[in-house]
C-alpha positions as CSV (number, residue, x, y, z in Angstrom):
1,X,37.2,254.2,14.2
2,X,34.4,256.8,15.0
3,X,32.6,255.0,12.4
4,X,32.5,251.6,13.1
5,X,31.7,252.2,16.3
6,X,28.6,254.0,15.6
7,X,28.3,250.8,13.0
8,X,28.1,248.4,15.9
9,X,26.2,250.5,18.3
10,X,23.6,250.3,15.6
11,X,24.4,246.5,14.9
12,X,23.8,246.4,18.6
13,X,20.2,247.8,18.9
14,X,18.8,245.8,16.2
15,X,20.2,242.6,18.3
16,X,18.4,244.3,21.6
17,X,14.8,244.7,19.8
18,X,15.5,241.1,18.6
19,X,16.1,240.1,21.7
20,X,13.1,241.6,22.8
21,X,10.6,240.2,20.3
22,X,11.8,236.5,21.0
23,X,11.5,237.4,24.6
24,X,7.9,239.0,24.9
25,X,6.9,236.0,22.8
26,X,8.5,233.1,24.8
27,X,7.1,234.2,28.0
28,X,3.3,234.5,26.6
29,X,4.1,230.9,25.5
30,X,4.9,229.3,28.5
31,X,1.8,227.6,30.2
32,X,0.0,229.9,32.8
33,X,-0.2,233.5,33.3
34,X,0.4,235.6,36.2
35,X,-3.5,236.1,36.5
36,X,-4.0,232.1,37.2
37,X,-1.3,232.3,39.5
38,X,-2.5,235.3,41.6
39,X,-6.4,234.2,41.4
40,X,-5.2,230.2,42.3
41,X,-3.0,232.1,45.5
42,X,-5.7,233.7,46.4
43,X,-7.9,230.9,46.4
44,X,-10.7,232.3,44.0
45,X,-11.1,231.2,40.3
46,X,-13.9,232.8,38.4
47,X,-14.0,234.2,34.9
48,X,-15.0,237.2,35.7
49,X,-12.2,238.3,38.1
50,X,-10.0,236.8,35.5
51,X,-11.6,239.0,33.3
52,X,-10.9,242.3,35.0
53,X,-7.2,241.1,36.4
54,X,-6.3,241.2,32.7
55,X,-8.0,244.2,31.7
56,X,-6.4,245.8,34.2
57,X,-3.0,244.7,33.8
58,X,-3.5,245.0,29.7
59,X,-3.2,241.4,29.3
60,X,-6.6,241.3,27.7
61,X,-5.2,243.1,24.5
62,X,-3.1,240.8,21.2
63,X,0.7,240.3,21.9
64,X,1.5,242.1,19.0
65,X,-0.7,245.4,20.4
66,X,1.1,244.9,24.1
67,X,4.4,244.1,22.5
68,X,3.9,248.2,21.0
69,X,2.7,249.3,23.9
70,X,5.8,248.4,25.9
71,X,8.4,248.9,23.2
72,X,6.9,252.8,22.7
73,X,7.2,252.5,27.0
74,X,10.9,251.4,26.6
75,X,11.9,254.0,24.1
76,X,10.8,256.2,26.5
77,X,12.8,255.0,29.6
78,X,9.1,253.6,30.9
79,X,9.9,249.8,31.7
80,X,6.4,249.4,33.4
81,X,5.6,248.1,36.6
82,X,6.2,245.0,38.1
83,X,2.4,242.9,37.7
84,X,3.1,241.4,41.5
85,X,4.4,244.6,43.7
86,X,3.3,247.2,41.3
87,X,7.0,248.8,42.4
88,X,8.1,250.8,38.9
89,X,10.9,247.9,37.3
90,X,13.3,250.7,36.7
91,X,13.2,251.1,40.7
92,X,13.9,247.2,41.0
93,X,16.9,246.9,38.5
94,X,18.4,250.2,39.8
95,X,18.8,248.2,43.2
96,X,19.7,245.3,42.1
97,X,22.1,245.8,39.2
98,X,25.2,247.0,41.4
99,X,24.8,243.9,43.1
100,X,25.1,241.7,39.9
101,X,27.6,243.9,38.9
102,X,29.9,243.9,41.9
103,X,29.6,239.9,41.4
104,X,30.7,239.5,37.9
105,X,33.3,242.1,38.1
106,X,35.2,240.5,41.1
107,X,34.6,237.2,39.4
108,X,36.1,239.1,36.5
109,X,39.3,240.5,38.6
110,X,40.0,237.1,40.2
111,X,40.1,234.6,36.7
112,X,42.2,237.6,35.3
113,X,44.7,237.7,38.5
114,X,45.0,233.7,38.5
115,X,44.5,232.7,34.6
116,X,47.0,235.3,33.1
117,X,50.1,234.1,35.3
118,X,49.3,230.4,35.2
119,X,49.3,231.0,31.1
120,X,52.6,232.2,31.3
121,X,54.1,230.0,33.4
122,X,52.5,227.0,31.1
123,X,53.9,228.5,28.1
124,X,57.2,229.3,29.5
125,X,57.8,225.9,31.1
126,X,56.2,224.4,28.4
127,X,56.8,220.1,28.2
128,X,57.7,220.2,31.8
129,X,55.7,219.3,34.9
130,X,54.8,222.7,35.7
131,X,52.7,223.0,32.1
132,X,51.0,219.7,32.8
133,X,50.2,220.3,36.1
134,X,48.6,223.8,35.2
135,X,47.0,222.3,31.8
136,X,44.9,219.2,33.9
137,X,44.4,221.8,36.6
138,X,42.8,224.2,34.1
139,X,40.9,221.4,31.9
140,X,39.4,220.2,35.3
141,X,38.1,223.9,36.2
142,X,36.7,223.8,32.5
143,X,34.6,220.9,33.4
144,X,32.9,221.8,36.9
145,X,29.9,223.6,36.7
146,X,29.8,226.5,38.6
147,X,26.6,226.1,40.4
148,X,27.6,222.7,41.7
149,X,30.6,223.9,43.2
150,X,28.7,226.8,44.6
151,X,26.5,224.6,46.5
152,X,30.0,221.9,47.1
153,X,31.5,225.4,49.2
154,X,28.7,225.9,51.0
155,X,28.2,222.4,52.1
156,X,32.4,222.1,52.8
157,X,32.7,225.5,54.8
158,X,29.0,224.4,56.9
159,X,30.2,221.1,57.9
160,X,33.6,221.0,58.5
161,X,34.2,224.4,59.1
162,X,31.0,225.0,60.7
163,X,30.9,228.3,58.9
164,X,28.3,229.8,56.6
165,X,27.9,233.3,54.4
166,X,26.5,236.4,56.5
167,X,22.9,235.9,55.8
168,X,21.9,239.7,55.4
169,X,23.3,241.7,52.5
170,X,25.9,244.5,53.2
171,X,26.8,247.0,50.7
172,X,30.3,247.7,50.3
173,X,30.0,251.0,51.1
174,X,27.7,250.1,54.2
175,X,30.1,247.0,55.7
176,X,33.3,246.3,53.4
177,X,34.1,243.1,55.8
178,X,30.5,241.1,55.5
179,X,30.0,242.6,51.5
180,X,33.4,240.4,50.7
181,X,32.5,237.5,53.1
182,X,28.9,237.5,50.9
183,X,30.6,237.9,47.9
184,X,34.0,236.4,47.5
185,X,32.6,232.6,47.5
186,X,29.7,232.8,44.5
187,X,32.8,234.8,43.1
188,X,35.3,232.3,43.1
189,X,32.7,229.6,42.1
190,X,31.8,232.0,39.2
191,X,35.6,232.8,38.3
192,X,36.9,229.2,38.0
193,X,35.5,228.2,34.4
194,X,36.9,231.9,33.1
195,X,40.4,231.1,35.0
196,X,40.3,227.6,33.5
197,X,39.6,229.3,30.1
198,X,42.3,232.0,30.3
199,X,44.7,230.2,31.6
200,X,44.5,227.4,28.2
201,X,44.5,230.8,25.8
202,X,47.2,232.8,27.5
203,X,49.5,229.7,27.1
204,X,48.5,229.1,23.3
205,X,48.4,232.7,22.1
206,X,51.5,233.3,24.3
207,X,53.3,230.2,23.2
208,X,52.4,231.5,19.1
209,X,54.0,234.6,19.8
210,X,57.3,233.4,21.3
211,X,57.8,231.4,18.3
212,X,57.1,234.3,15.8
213,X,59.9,236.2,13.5
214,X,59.9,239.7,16.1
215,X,60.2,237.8,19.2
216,X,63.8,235.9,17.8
217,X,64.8,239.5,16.4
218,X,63.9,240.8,20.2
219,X,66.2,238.1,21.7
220,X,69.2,238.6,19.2
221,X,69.3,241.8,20.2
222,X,70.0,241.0,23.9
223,X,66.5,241.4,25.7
224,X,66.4,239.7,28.9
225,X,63.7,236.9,29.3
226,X,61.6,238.6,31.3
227,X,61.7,241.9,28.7
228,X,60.9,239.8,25.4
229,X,57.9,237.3,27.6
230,X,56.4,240.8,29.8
231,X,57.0,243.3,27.5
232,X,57.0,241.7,23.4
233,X,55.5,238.5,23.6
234,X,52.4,238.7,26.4
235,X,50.9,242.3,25.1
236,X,50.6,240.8,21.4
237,X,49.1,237.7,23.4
238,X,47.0,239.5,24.9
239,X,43.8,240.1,22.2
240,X,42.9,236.5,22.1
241,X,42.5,236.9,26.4
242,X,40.5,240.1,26.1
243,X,38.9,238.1,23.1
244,X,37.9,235.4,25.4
245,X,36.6,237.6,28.1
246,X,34.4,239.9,26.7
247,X,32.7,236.4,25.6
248,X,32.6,235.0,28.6
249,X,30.9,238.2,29.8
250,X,27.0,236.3,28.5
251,X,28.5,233.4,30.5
252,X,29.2,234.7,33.7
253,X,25.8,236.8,34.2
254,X,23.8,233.6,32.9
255,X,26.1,231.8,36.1
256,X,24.7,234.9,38.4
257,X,21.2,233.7,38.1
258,X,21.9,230.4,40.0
259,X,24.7,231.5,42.4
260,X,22.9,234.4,43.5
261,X,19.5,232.4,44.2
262,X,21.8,230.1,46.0
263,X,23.8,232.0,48.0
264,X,20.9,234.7,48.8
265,X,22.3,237.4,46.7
266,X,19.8,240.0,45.8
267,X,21.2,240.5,42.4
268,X,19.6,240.5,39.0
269,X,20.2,236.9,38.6
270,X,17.6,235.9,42.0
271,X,15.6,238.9,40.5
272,X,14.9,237.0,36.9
273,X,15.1,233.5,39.2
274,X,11.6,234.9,41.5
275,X,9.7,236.9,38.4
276,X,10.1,233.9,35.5
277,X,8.1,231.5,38.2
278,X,5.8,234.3,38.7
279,X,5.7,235.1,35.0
280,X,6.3,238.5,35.9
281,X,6.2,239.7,32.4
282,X,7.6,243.5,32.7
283,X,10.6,242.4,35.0
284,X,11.6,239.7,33.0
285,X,11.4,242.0,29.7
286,X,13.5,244.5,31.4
287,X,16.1,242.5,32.8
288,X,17.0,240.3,29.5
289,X,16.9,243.7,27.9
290,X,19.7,245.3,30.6
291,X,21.4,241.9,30.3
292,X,21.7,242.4,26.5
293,X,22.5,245.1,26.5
294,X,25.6,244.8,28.9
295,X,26.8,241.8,26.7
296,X,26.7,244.3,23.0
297,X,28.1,247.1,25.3
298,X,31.4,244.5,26.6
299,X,31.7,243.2,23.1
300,X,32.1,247.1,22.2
301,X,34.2,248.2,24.5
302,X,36.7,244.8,23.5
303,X,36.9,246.1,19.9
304,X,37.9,249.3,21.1
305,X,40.6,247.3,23.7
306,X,41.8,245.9,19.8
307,X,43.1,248.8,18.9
308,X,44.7,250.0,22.4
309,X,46.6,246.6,22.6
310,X,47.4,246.7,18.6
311,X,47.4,250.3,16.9
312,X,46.9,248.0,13.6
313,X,43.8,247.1,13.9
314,X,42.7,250.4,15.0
315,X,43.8,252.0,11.9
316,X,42.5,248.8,9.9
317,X,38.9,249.9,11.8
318,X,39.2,253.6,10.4
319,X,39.6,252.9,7.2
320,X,36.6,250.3,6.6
């Protein structure tokens, strides 16, 4: 086991500088540079003061000679500074991360708290009204965009409610009561395509196992219902859910970007929103590179969930 994960930790950084590479490249592609922008704001164009502003900021040198330069930076736990504020980017993500963080994970704990039950109760009133009321219910979360209903809440709760968000971020640890009234909506508007999603795979993984060999050998020797569903048949269910989450991990953070501009979350998301309009180059590098590397580190941490839920796979992983 030891092994493979070193494997994939390796598998894993080779992604990240692959990542980084397509990255650096894209954003010297995309027409205009953060010099124009700053000179045109400014309201003075010349070349020479274009000149110096990217001498100064190194912009002056080949990609492939500034792509090193950050890269040996990186390696170094040196993720510049931002070409806008000049604040150091590590400084930037440190606040902003727990934010993004806090989002996804209660988006996380709510699909998990409503998908998992609905999936059993589909699978275990399957052909009845129950299942087909739970399976239009879950392919109509599948097909509503999140940031659309994000901005469909807002609009609901302001007009008829006359009721909007707390403007002003709290942590939780400042104000516990405002944190979850500025977090609990993008988080419900975030956690309805996973809930839609676990809900269809805990009812078809769930509804696999109840038919399996074990699971009639389990009832023939007298197990209650609940017993054979709770404690057989939903636990060997279970890897195709944890399956499904840890790839619906990328999903969610790429659904923070636009929740959190619209709901005025300082999170990463609003962060990479701002700096890619900018074409803050060293902000944008860092946070597809902490993004990346949260999606190889959940992926990880689900092949090691394998082998908790099914000590099989675990000892299939040591010996490859």
């Amino acid at each position: 086991m030891f092994e493979y994960i070193v494997r994939r930790i390796v598998y894993g950084l080779l992604i990240l500088l692959v990542m980084t590479v397509f990255t650096f490249v894209v954003m010297r592609l995309v027409p205009g540079d953060v010099v124009t922008l700053q000179l045109a704001q400014a309201g003075v164009v010349s070349e020479e003061q274009m000149a110096a502003l990217k001498s100064e900021m190194g912009l002056d040198k080949p990609v492939w000679q500034q792509l090193l330069i950050w890269l040996k930076g990186a390696l170094q736990g040196d993720l510049g500074n931002s070409l806008w504020s000049q604040q150091p980017v590590m400084d930037m993500i440190a606040k902003r991360l727990p934010v993004t963080l806090e989002l996804v994970g209660l988006s996380v704990i709510l699909s998990l708290l409503v998908g998992i039950p609905l999936g059993v109760v589909a699978a275990v009133k399957h052909g009845k009204w129950a299942d087909q009321l739970i399976r239009v219910t879950a392919i109509t979360g599948l097909s509503i965009p999140n940031f659309w209903l994000g901005l469909l809440i807002i609009t609901f709760l302001s007009l008829w409610f006359g009721w909007i968000p707390p403007i002003a971020y709290r942590t939780f640890l400042e104000d516990p009561v405002v944190n979850l009234q500025k977090m609990i909506l993008p988080a419900l508007a975030l956690a309805v395509t996973l809930s839609a999603s676990t809900i269809r795979m805990t009812r078809s993984a769930l509804l696999e196992v109840l038919h399996s060999d074990f699971i009639r050998t389990v009832r023939a020797k007298g197990a209650s219902e609940r017993i054979v569903i709770y404690k057989h048949a939903l636990r060997n269910s279970l890897i195709s859910v944890v399956t499904l989450v840890g790839l619906q991990i990328g999903i969610l953070l790429g659904g923070t970007v636009v929740l959190e501009y619209i709901f005025s979350i300082p999170g990463m998301g609003s962060l990479i929103f701002e700096t890619v309009s900018k074409r803050d180059y060293p902000v944008v590098q860092a946070c597809v590179l902490i993004y990346g590397g949260m999606f190889i580190l959940v992926n990880l941490l689900v092949d090691i969930t394998y082998g908790w839920i099914d000590p099989r796979i675990r000892h299939q992983s040591s010996k490859a």
